[in-house]
N, CA, C and O atoms as CSV, one atom per row, in Angstrom:
chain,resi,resn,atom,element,x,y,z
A,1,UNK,N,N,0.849,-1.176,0.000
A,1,UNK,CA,C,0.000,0.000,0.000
A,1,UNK,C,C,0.892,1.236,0.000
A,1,UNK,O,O,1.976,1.314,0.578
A,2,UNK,N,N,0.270,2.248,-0.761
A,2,UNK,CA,C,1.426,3.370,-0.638
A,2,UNK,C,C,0.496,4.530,-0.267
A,2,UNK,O,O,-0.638,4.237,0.111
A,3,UNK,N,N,0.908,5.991,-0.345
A,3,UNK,CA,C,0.476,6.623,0.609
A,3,UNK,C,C,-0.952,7.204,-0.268
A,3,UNK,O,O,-1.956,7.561,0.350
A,4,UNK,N,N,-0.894,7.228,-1.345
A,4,UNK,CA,C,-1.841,7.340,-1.877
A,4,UNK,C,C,-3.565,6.625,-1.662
A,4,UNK,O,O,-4.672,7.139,-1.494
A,5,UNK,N,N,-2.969,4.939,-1.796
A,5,UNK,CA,C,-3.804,3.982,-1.478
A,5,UNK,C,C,-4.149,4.063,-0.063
A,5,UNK,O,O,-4.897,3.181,0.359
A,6,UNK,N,N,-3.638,5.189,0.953
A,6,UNK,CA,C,-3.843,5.011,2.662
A,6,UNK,C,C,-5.069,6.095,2.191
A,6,UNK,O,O,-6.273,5.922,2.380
A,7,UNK,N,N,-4.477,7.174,1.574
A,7,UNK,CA,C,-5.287,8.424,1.871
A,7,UNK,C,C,-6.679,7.950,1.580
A,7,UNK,O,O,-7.591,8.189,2.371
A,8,UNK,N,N,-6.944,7.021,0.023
A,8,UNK,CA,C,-8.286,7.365,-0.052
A,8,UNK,C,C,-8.943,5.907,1.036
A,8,UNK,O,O,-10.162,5.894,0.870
A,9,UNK,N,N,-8.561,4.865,1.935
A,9,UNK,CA,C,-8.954,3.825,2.684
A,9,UNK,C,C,-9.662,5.001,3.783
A,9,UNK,O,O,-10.793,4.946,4.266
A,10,UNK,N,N,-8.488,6.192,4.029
A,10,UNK,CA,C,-8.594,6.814,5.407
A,10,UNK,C,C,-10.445,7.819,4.668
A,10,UNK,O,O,-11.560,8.011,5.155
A,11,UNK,N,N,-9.946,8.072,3.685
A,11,UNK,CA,C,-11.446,9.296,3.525
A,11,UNK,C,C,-12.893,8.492,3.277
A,11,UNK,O,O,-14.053,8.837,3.503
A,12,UNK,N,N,-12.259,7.148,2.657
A,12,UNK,CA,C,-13.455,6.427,2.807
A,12,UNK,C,C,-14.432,5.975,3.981
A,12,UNK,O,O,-15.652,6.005,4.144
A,13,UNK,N,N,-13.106,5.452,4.882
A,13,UNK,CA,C,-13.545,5.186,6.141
A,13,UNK,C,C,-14.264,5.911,7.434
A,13,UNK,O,O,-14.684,5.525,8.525
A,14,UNK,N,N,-14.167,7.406,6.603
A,14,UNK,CA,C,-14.438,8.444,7.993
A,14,UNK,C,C,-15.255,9.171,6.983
A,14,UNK,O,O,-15.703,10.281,7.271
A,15,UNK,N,N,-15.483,8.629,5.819
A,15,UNK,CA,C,-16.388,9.428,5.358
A,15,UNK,C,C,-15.974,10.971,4.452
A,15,UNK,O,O,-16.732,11.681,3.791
A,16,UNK,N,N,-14.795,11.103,4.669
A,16,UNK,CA,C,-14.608,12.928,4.418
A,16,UNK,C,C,-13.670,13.006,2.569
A,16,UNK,O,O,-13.204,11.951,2.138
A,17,UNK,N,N,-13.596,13.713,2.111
A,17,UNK,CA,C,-13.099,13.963,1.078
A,17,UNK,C,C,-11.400,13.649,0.736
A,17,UNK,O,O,-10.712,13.831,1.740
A,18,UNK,N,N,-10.917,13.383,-0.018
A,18,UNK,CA,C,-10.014,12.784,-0.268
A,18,UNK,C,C,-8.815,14.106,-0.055
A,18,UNK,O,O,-7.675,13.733,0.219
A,19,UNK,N,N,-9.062,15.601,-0.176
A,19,UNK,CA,C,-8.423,16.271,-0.146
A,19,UNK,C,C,-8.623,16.572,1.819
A,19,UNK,O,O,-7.537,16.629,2.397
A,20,UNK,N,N,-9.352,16.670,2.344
A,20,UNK,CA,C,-9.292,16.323,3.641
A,20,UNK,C,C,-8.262,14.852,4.732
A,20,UNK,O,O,-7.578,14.690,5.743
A,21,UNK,N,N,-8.821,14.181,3.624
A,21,UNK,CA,C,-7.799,12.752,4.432
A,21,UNK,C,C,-6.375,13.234,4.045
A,21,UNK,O,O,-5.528,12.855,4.853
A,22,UNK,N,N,-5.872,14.014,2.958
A,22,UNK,CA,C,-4.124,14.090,2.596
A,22,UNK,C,C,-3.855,15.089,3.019
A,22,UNK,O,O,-2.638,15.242,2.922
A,23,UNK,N,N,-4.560,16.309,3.676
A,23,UNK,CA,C,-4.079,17.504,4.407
A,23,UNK,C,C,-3.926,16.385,6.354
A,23,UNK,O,O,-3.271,16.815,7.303
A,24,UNK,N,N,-4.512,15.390,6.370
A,24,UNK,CA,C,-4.715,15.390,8.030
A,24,UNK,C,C,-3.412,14.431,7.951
A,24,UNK,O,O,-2.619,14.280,8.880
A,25,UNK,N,N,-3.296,13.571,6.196
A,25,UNK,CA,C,-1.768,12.490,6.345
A,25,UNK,C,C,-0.909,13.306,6.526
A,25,UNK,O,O,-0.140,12.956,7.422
A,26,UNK,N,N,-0.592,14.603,5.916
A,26,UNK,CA,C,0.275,15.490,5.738
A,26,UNK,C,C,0.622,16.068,7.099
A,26,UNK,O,O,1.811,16.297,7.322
A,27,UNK,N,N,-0.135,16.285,7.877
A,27,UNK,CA,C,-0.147,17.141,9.255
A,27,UNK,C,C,0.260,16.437,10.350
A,27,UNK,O,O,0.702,16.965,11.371
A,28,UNK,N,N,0.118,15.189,10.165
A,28,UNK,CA,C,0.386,13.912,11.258
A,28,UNK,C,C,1.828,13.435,10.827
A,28,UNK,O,O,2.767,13.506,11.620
A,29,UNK,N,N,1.925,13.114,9.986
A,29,UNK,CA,C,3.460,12.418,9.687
A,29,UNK,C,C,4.811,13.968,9.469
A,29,UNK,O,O,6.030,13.804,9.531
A,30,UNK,N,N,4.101,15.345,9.219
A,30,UNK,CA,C,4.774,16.104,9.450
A,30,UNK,C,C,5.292,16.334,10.892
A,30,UNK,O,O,6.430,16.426,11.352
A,31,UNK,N,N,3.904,16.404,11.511
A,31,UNK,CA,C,3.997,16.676,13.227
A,31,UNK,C,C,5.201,15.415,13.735
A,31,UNK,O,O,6.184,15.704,14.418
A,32,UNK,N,N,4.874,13.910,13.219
A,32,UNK,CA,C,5.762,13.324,14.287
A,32,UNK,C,C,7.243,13.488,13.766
A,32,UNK,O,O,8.248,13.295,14.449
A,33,UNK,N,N,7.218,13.794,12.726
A,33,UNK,CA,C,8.793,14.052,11.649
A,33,UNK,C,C,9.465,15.403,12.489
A,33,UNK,O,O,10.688,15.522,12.547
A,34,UNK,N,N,8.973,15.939,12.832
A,34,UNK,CA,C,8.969,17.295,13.632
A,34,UNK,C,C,9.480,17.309,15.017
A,34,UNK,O,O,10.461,17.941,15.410
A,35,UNK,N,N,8.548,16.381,15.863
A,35,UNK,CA,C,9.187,15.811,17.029
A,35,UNK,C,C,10.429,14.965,17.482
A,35,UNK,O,O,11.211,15.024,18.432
A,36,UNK,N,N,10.221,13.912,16.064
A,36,UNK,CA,C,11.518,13.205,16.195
A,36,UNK,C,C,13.062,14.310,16.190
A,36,UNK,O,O,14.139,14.337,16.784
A,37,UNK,N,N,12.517,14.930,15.381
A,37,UNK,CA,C,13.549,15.720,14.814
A,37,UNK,C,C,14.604,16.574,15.718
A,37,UNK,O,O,15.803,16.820,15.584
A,38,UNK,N,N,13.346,17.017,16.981
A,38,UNK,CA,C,13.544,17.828,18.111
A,38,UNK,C,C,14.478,16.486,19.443
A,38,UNK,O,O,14.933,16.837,20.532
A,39,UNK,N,N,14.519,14.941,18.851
A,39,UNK,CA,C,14.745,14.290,19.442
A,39,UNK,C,C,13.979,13.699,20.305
A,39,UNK,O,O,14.556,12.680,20.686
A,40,UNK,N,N,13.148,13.803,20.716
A,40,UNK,CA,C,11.665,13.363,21.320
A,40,UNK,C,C,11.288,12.760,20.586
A,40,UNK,O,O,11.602,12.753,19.396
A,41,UNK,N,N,10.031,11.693,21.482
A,41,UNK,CA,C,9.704,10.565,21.152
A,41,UNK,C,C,8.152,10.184,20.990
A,41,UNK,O,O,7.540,10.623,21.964
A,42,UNK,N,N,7.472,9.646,20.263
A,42,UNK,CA,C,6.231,9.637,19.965
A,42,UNK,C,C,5.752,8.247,20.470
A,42,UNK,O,O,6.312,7.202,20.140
A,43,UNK,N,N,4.905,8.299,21.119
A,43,UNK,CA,C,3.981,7.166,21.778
A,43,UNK,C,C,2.930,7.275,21.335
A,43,UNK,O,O,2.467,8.401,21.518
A,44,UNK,N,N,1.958,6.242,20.528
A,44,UNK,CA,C,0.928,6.043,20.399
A,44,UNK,C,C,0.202,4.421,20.791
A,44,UNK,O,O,0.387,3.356,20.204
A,45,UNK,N,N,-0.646,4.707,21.968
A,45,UNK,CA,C,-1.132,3.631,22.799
A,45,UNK,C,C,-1.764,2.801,21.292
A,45,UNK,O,O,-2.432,3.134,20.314
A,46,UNK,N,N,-1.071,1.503,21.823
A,46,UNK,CA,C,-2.076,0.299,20.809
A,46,UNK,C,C,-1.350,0.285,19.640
A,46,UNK,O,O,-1.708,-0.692,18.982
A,47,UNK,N,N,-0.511,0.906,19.088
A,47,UNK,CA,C,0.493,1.117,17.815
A,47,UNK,C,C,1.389,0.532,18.505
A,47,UNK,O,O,1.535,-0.592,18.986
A,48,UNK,N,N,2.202,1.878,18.460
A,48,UNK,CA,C,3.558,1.567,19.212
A,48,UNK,C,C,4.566,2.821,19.176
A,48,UNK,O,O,3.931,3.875,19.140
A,49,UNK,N,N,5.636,2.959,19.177
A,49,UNK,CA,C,6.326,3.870,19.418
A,49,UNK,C,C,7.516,4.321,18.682
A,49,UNK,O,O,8.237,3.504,18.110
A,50,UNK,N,N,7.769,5.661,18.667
A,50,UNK,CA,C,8.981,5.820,17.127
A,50,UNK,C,C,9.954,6.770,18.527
A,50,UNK,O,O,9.791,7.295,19.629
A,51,UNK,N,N,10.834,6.525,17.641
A,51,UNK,CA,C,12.021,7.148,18.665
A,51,UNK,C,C,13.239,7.481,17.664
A,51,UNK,O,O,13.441,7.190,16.485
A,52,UNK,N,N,14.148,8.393,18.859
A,52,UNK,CA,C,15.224,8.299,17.557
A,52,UNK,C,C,16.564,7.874,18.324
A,52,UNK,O,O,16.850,8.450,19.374
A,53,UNK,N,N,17.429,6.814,17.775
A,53,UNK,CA,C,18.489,6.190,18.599
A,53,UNK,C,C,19.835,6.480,17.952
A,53,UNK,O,O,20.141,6.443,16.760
A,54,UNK,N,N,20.553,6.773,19.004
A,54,UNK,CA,C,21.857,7.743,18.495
A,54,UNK,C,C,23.016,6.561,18.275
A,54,UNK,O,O,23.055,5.604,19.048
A,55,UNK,N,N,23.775,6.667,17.382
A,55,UNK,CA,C,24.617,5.661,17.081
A,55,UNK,C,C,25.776,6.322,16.896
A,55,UNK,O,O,25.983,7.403,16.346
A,56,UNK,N,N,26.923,5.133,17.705
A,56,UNK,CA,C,28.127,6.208,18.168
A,56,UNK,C,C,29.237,5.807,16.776
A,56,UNK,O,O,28.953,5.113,15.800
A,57,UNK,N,N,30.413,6.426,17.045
A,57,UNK,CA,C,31.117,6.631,16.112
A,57,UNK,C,C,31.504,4.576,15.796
A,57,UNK,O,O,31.333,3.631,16.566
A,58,UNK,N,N,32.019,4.608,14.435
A,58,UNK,CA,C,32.260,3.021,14.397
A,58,UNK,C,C,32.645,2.786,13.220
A,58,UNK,O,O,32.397,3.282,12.121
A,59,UNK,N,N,33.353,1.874,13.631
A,59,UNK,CA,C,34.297,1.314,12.310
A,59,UNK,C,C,33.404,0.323,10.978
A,59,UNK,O,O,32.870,-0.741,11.291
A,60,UNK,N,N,33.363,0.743,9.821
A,60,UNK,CA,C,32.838,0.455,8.658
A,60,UNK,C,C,33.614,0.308,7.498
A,60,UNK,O,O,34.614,1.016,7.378
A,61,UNK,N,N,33.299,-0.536,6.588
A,61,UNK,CA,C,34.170,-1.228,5.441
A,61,UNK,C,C,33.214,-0.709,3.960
A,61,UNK,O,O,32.105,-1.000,3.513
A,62,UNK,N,N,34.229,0.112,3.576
A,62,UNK,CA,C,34.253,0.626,2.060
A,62,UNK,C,C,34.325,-0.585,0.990
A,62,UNK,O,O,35.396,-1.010,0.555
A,63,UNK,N,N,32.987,-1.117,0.596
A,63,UNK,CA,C,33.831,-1.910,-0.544
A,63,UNK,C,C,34.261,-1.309,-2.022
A,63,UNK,O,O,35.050,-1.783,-2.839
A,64,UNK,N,N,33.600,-0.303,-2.072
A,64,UNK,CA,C,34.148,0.618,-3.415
A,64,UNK,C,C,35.962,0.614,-3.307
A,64,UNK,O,O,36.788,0.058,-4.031
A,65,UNK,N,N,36.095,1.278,-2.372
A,65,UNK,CA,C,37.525,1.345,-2.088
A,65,UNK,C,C,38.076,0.266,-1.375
A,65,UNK,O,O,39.204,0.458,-0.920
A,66,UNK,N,N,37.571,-0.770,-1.183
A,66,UNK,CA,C,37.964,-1.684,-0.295
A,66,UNK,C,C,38.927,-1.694,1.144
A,66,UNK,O,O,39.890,-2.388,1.471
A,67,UNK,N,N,38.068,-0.401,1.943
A,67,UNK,CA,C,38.551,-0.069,2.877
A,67,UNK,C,C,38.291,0.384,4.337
A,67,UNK,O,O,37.701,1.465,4.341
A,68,UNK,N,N,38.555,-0.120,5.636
A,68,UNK,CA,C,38.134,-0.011,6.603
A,68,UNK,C,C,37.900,1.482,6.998
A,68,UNK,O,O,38.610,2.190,6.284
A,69,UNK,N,N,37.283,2.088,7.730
A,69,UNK,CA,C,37.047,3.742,7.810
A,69,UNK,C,C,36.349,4.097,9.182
A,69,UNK,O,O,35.983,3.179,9.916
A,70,UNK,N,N,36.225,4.968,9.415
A,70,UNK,CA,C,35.445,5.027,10.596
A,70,UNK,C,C,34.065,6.077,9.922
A,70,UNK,O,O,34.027,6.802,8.928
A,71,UNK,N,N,33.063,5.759,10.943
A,71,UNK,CA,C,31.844,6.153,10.392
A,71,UNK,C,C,31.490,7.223,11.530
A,71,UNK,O,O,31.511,6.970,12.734
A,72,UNK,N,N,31.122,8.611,10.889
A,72,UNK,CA,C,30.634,9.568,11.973
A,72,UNK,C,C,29.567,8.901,12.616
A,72,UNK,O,O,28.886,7.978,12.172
A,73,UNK,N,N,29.496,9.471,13.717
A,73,UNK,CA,C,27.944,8.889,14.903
A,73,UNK,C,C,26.994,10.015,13.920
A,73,UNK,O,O,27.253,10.916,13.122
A,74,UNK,N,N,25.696,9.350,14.523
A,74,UNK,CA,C,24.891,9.589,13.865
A,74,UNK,C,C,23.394,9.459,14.433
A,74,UNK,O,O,23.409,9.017,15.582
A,75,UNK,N,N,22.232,9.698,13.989
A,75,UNK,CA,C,21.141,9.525,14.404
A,75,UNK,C,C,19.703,8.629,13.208
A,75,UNK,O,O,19.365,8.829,12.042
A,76,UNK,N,N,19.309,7.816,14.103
A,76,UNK,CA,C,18.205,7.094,13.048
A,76,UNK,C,C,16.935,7.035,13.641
A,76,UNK,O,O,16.728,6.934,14.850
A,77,UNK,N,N,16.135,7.098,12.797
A,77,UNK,CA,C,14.666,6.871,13.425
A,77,UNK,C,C,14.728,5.295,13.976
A,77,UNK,O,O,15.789,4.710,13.759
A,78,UNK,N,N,13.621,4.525,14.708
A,78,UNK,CA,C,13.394,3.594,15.121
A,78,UNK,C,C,11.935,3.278,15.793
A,78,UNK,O,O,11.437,3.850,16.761
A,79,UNK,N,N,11.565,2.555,15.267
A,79,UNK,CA,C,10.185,2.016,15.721
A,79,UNK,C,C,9.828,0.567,16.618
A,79,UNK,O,O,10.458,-0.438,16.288
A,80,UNK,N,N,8.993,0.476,17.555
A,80,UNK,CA,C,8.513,-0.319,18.378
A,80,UNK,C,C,7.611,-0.603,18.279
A,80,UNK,O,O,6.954,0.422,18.466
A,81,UNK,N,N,6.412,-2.051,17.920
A,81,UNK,CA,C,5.501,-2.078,18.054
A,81,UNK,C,C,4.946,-2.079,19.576
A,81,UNK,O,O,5.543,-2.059,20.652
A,82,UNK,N,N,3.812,-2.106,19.303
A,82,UNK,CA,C,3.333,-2.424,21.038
A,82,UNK,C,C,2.728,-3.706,20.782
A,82,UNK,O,O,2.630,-4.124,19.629
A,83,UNK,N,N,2.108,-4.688,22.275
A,83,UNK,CA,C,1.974,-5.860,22.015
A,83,UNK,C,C,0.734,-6.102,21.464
A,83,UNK,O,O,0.533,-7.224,21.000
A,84,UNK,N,N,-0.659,-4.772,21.399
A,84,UNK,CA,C,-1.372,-4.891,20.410
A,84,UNK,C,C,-1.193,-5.356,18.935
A,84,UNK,O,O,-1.593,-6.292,18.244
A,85,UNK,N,N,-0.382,-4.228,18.777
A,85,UNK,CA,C,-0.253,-4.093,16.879
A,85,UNK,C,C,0.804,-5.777,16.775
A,85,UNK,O,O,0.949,-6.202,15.629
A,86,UNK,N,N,1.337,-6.457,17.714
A,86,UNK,CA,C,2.257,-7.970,17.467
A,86,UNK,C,C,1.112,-8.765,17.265
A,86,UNK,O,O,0.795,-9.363,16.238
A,87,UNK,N,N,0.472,-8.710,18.437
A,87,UNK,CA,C,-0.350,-9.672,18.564
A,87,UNK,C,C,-1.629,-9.756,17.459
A,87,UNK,O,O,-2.201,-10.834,17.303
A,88,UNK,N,N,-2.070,-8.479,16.651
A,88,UNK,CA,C,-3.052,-8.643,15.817
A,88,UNK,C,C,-2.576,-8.941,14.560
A,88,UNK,O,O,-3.232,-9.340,13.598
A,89,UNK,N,N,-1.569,-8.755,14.619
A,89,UNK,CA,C,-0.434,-9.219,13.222
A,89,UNK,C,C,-0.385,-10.618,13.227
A,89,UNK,O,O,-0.155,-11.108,12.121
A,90,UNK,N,N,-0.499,-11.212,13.930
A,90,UNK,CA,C,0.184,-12.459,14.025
A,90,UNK,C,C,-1.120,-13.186,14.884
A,90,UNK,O,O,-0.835,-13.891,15.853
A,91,UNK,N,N,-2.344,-13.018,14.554
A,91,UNK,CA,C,-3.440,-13.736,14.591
A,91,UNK,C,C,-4.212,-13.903,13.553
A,91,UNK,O,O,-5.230,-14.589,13.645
């Protein structure tokens, strides 16, 4: 499914216009893109949780150049389900 195929499931489902469901996708995945960003962490009960986990400096292998290097630290998003969203997956 891509984000297209979410928007019109979401306007169908609630009823509202298709340009309504992609202003509220737009506002939500901006907002948590926003927070992460600030380094803070988003909890949503029954989902699960996005965070962002800092990764320290570390040694990495170039195969272009075929060569060991060190890799700046850095930051990545990361997600958690909760044991809702496991458990309905996997029933």
């Amino acid at each position: 499914m891509n984000k297209s195929d979410l928007i019109k499931k979401v306007s169908k489902k609630l009823k509202i216009k298709q340009k309504d469901s992609s202003t509220l996708y737009e506002a939500l995945f901006h907002e948590i893109t926003d927070i992460l960003a600030r380094g803070d962490s988003v909890q949503i009960s029954g989902f699960g949780s996005f965070e962002v986990q800092k990764l320290e400096k570390r040694k990495g292998f170039n195969p272009l150049i075929e060569k060991w290097m060190m890799l700046p630290p850095k930051q990545k998003p990361h997600f958690t389900p909760s044991e809702n969203l496991k458990k309905r997956i996997n029933s």
